[in-house]
C-alpha positions in Angstrom: 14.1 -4.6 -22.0 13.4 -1.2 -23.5 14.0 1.5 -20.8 10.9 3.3 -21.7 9.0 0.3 -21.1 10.5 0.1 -16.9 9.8 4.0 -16.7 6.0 3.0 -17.9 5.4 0.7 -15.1 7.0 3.4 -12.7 4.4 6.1 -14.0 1.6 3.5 -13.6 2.6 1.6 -10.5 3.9 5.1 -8.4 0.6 7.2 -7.7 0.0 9.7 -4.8 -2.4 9.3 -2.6 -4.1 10.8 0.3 -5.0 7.9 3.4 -5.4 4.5 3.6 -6.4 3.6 0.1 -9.5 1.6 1.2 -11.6 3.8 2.8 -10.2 5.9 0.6 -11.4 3.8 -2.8 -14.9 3.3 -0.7 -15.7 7.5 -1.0 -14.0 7.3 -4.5 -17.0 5.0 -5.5 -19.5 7.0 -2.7 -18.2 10.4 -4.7 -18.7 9.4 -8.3 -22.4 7.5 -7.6 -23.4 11.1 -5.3 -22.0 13.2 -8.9 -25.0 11.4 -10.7 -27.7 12.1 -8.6 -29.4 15.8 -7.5 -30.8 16.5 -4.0 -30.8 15.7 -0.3 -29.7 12.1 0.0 -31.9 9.5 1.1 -29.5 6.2 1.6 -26.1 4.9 0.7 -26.0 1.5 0.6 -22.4 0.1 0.9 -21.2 -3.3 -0.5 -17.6 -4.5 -0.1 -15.7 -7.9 -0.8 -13.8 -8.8 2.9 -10.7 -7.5 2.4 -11.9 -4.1 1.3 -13.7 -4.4 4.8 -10.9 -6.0 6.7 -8.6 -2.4 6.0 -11.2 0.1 6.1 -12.8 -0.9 9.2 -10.3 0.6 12.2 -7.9 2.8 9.9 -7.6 6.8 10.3 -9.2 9.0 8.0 -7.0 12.0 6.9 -7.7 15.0 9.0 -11.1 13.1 11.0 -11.9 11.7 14.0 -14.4 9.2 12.9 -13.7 5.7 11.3 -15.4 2.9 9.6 -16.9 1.9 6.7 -20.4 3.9 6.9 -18.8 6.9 7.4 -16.1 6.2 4.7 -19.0 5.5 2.6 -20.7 9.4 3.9 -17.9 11.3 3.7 -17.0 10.4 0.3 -20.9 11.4 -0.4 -21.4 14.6 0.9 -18.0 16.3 -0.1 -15.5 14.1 -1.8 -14.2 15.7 -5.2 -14.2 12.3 -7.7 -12.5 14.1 -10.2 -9.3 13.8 -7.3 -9.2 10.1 -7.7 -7.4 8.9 -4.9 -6.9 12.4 -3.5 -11.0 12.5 -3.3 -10.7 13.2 0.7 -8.0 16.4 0.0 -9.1 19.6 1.9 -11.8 18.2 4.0 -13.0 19.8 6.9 -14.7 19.2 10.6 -17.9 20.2 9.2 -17.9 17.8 6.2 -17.5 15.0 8.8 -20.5 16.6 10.4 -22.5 16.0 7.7 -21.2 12.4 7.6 -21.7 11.5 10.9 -25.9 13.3 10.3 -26.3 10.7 7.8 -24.9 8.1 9.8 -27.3 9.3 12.8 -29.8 9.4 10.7 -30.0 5.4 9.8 -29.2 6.1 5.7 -25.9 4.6 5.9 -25.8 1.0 5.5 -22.9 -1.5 5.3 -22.0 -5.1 4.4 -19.9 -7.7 2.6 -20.4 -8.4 -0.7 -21.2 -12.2 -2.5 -17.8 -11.6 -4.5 -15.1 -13.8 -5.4 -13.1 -10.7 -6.2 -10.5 -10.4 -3.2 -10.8 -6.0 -4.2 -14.4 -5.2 -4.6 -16.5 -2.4 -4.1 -20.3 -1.0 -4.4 -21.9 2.1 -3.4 -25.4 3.0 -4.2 -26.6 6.6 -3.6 -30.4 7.5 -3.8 -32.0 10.7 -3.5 -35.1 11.7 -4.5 -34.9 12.1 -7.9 -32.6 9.5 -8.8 -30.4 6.3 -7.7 -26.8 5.9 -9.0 -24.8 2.4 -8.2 -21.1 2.7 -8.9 -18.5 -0.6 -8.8 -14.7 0.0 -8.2 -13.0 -3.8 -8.4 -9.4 -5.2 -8.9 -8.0 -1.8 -8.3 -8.0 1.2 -5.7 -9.3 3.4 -8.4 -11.0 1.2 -11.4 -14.1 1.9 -11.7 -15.7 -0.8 -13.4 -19.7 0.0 -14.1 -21.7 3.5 -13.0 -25.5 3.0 -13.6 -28.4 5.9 -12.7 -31.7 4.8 -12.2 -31.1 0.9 -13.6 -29.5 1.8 -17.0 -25.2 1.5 -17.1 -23.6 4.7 -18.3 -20.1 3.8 -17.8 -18.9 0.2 -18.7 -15.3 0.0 -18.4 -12.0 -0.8 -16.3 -10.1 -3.4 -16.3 -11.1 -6.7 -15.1 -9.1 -8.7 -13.2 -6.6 -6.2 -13.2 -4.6 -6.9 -9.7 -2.4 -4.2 -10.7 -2.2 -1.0 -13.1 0.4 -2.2 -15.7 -0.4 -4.3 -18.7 0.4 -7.7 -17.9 2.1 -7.9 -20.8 4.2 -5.5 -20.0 5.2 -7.2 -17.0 5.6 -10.3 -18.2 9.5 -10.0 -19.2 9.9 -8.5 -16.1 13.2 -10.0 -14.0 15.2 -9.0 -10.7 18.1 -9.2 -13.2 16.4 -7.0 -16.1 15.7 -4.2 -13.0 18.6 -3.8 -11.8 20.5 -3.9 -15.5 18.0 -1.4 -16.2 18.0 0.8 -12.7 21.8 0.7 -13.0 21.4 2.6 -17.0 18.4 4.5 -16.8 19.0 8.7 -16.9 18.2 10.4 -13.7 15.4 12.0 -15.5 13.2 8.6 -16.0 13.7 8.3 -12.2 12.0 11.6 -11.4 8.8 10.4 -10.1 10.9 8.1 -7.5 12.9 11.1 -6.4 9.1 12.6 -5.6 8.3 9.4 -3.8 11.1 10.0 -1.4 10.4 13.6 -0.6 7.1 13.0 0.0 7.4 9.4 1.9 10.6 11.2 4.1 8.1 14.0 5.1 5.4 11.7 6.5 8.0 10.0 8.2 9.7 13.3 9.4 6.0 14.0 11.1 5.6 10.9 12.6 8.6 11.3 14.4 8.0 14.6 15.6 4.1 14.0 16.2 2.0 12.1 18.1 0.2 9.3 15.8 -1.5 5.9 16.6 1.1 3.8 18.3 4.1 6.0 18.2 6.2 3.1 17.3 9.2 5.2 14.8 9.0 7.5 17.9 9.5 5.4 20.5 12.6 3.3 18.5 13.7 6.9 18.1 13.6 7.9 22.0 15.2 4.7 23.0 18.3 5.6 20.7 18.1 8.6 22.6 18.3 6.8 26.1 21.1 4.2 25.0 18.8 1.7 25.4 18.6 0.6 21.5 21.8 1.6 19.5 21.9 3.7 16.7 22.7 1.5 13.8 21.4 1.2 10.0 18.5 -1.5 11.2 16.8 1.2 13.8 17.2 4.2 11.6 15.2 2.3 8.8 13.0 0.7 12.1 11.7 4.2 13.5 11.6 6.2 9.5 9.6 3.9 8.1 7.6 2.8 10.9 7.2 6.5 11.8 5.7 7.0 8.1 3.3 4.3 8.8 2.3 5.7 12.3 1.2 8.8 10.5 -0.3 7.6 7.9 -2.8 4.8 9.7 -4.1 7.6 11.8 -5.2 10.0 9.6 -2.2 12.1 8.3 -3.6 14.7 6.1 0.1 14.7 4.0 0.1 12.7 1.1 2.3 9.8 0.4 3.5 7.8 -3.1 1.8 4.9 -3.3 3.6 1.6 -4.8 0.6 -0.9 -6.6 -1.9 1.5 -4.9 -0.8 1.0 -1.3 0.5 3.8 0.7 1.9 2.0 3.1 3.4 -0.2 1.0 5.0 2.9 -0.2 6.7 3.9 2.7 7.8 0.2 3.1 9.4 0.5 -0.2 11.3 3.9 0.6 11.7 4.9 3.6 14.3 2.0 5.2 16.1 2.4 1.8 16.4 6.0 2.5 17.3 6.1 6.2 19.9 3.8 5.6 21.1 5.8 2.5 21.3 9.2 4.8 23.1 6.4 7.8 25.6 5.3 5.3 26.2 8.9 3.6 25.9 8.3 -0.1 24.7 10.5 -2.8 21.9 11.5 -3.3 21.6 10.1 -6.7 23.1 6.5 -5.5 19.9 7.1 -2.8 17.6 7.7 -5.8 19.0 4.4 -8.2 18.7 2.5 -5.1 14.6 3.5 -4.0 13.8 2.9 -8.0 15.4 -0.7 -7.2 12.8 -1.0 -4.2 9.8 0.4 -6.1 10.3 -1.6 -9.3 11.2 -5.0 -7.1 8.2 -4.6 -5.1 6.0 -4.1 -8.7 7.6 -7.1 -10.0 6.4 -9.4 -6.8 3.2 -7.5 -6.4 2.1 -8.2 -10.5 2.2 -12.0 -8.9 1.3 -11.6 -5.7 -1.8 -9.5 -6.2 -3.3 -6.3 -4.1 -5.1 -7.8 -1.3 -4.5 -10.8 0.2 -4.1 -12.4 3.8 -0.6 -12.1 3.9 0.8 -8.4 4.6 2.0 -6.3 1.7 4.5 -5.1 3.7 6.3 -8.4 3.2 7.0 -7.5 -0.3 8.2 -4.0 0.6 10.9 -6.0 2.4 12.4 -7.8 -0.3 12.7 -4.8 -2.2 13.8 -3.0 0.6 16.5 -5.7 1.1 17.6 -5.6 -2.3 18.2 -1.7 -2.4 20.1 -1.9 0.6 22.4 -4.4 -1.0 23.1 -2.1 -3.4 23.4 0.7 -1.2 26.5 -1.2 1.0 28.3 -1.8 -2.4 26.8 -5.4 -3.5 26.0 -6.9 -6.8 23.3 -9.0 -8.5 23.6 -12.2 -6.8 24.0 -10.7 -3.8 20.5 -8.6 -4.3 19.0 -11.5 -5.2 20.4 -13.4 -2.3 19.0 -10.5 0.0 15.9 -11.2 -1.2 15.4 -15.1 -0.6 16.5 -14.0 2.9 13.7 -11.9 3.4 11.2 -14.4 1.6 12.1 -17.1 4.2 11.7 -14.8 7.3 8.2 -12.7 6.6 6.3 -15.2 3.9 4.1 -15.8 7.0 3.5 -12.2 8.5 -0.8 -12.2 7.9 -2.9 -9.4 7.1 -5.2 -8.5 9.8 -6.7 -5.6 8.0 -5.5 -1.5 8.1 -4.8 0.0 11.6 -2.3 1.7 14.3 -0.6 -1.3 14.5 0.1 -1.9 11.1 3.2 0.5 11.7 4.7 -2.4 14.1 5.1 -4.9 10.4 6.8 -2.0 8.7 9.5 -2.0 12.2 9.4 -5.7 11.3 10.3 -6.0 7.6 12.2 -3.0 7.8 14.3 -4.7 10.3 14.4 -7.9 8.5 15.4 -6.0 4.9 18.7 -4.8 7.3 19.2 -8.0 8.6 18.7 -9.7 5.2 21.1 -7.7 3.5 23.9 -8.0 5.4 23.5 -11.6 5.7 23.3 -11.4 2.0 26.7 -9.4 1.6 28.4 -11.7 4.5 27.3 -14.5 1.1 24.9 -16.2 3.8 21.9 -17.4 2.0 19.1 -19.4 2.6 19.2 -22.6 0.8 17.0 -24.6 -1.9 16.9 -27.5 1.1 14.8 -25.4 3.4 11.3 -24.4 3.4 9.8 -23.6 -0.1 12.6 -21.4 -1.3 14.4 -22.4 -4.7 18.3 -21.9 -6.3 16.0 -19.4 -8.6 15.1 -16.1 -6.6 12.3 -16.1 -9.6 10.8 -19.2 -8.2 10.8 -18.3 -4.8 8.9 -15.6 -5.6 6.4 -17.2 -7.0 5.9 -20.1 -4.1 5.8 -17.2 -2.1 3.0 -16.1 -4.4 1.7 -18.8 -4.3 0.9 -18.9 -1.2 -1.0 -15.5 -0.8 -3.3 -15.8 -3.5 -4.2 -19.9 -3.3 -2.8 -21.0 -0.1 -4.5 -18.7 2.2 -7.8 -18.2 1.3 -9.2 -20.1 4.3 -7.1 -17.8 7.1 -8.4 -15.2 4.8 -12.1 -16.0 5.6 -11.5 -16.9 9.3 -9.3 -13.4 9.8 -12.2 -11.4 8.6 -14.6 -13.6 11.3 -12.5 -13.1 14.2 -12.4 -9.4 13.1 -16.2 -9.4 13.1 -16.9 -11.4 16.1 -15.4 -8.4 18.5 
């Protein structure tokens, strides 16, 4: 594998972003279709597939009070920037959400699911008086797939189908064992946009720590460390970092995060346990940044299988890379990474998705915990065998049966999740 071709997918698959990338990718859409039209508005009418409604229905909104799709959908419309991509809500203020919540008031906000197979699927029609703009974001936080005004397409393009940025080409040749050859080689510089992830990730973790966001649950792992009532060990230091991240984050942190395969908190999955137990453990700072790449790129290679949205939790793949890094972090090699992983694939292959929210920050505890766990088991050479559950001698095999089983074997809870959601 060429190493230009592993620092592509890093520049493709690592993007900042500002909030929950759903609601987020709904006021993309709302943004670009209010850019075509001139005047007062007159209705937004919002269509999006269920999982697209599933995470933007409860989640924070950087810097507002407000939630929910309609006012995802209004925000985005009266003063997101498109140009901002999935930055569109940066610099928002009290009276732009205002201005939302008058439309809102006002009965010209209107939401509901889309007739899509497509599991990432959006649709956002402005009208004003003097014209009508309908703009479609699909496959992807930030692909936008067709812009019409007044009937007639302007914009045709995208990528269908595309589940994640890279070529799939380019992903293709992708292996655990071709990552970390490659992680292990590349210059420092090819790993700059990883080093950025960590400062930014380690800063919203920093503030949820210190603040006072959604559940509190890096906090209060924190303040029992404090008490002697949990110890202070690598597992709880990657526990209360990257849950404290993900506290922030699902209630409306204005501070940016990197995004891994356009989830943020993914993103923090992905870094932050790897670095708290880098900082527990006392290595260098370039050992820290070989090993976060190892997490990223991991992740990247399950995601391009295991697809964006699903109804198993992302955060489950954040693990395993997770588990992998720290591996390499206490010293181990290539089996034993790959060991690490199967670990995590036969503890959290069954944590569901039950949309974005406060609590999501309780499943990056989890599979931050689990990463720990898995690793040392890994280093102790305990592995979970090819004679239990659906795991294989191949870690490439088992990650796709775990694949498997988000995109084809869950469709069903998929459907009944969003119901139950709906029902309250």
């Amino acid at each position: 594998m060429k190493k230009n071709k592993v620092s592509v997918i890093l520049e493709k698959e690592l993007v900042i972003a500002l909030g929950c990338t759903e609601p987020v990718a709904i006021a993309l859409a709302a943004a670009t279709a209010k850019s075509y039209t001139t005047g007062e508005i007159n209705t937004i009418t919002l269509k999006a597939s269920g999982n697209i409604i599933k995470n933007a229905k409860s989640v924070g909104i950087p810097g507002m009070t407000a939630k929910g799709l309609e006012f995802a959908a209004a925000l985005g419309a009266v003063a997101g920037d498109p140009d901002k991509k999935l930055e569109v809500l940066d610099g928002l203020t009290s009276k732009d959400e205002v201005l939302a919540l008058n439309l809102i008031e006002a009965g010209k906000v209107t939401a509901g699911q889309a007739d899509t197979p497509k599991r990432l699927y959006i649709e956002v029609i402005v009208e004003t008086a003097d014209r009508t703009a309908k703009v479609v974001i699909s496959d992807n936080h930030s692909n936008i797939s067709l812009i019409e005004v007044d009937g007639e397409a302007v914009f045709l393009g995208g990528c269908e189908n595309i589940g994640i940025q890279t070529d799939e080409e380019e992903l293709e040749t992708l292996t655990i064992d071709e990552i970390y050859d490659w992680v292990l080689a590349a210059d420092l510089a090819e790993l700059s946009l990883v080093k950025k992830s960590i400062e930014l990730n380690k800063v919203i973790g920093v503030e949820g720590l210190s603040g006072n966001y959604g559940l509190n649950v890096g906090k209060t792992i924190k303040d029992n460390v404090k008490k002697g009532i949990l110890s202070d060990d690598l597992a709880t230091a990657a526990m209360s970092l990257a849950a404290a991240g993900s506290d922030a984050r699902m209630a409306g942190s204005t501070l940016p995060v990197m995004a891994n395969t356009g989830s943020g908190n993914q993103g923090i999955a992905v870094t932050l346990p790897v670095v708290a137990a880098a900082e527990k453990l006392g290595v260098s700072e370039e050992k820290m940044i070989r090993a976060v790449a190892l997490s990223h790129l991991i992740t990247i290679h399950i995601k391009s299988k295991f697809g964006r949205l699903s109804a198993l939790c992302g955060v489950t793949a954040a693990g395993m890379g997770a588990s992998g890094a720290i591996v390499y972090l206490l010293g181990g090699g290539l089996g034993q990474i790959k060991a690490a992983i199967q670990n995590t694939i036969g503890n959290v292959s069954g944590m569901i998705c039950d949309g974005a929210k406060a609590g999501c920050a309780m499943k990056v505890s989890t599979c931050s915990n689990v990463a720990v766990q898995s690793a040392l088991l890994a280093l102790n050479h305990q592995e979970i065998q090819s004679t239990d559950g659906f795991i294989h001698d191949d870690v490439e095999k088992s990650i796709e049966s775990f694949c498997k089983l988000g995109n084809e074997g869950t469709r069903q809870t998929d459907e009944m999740i969003l119901k139950l959601m709906m029902e309250k």
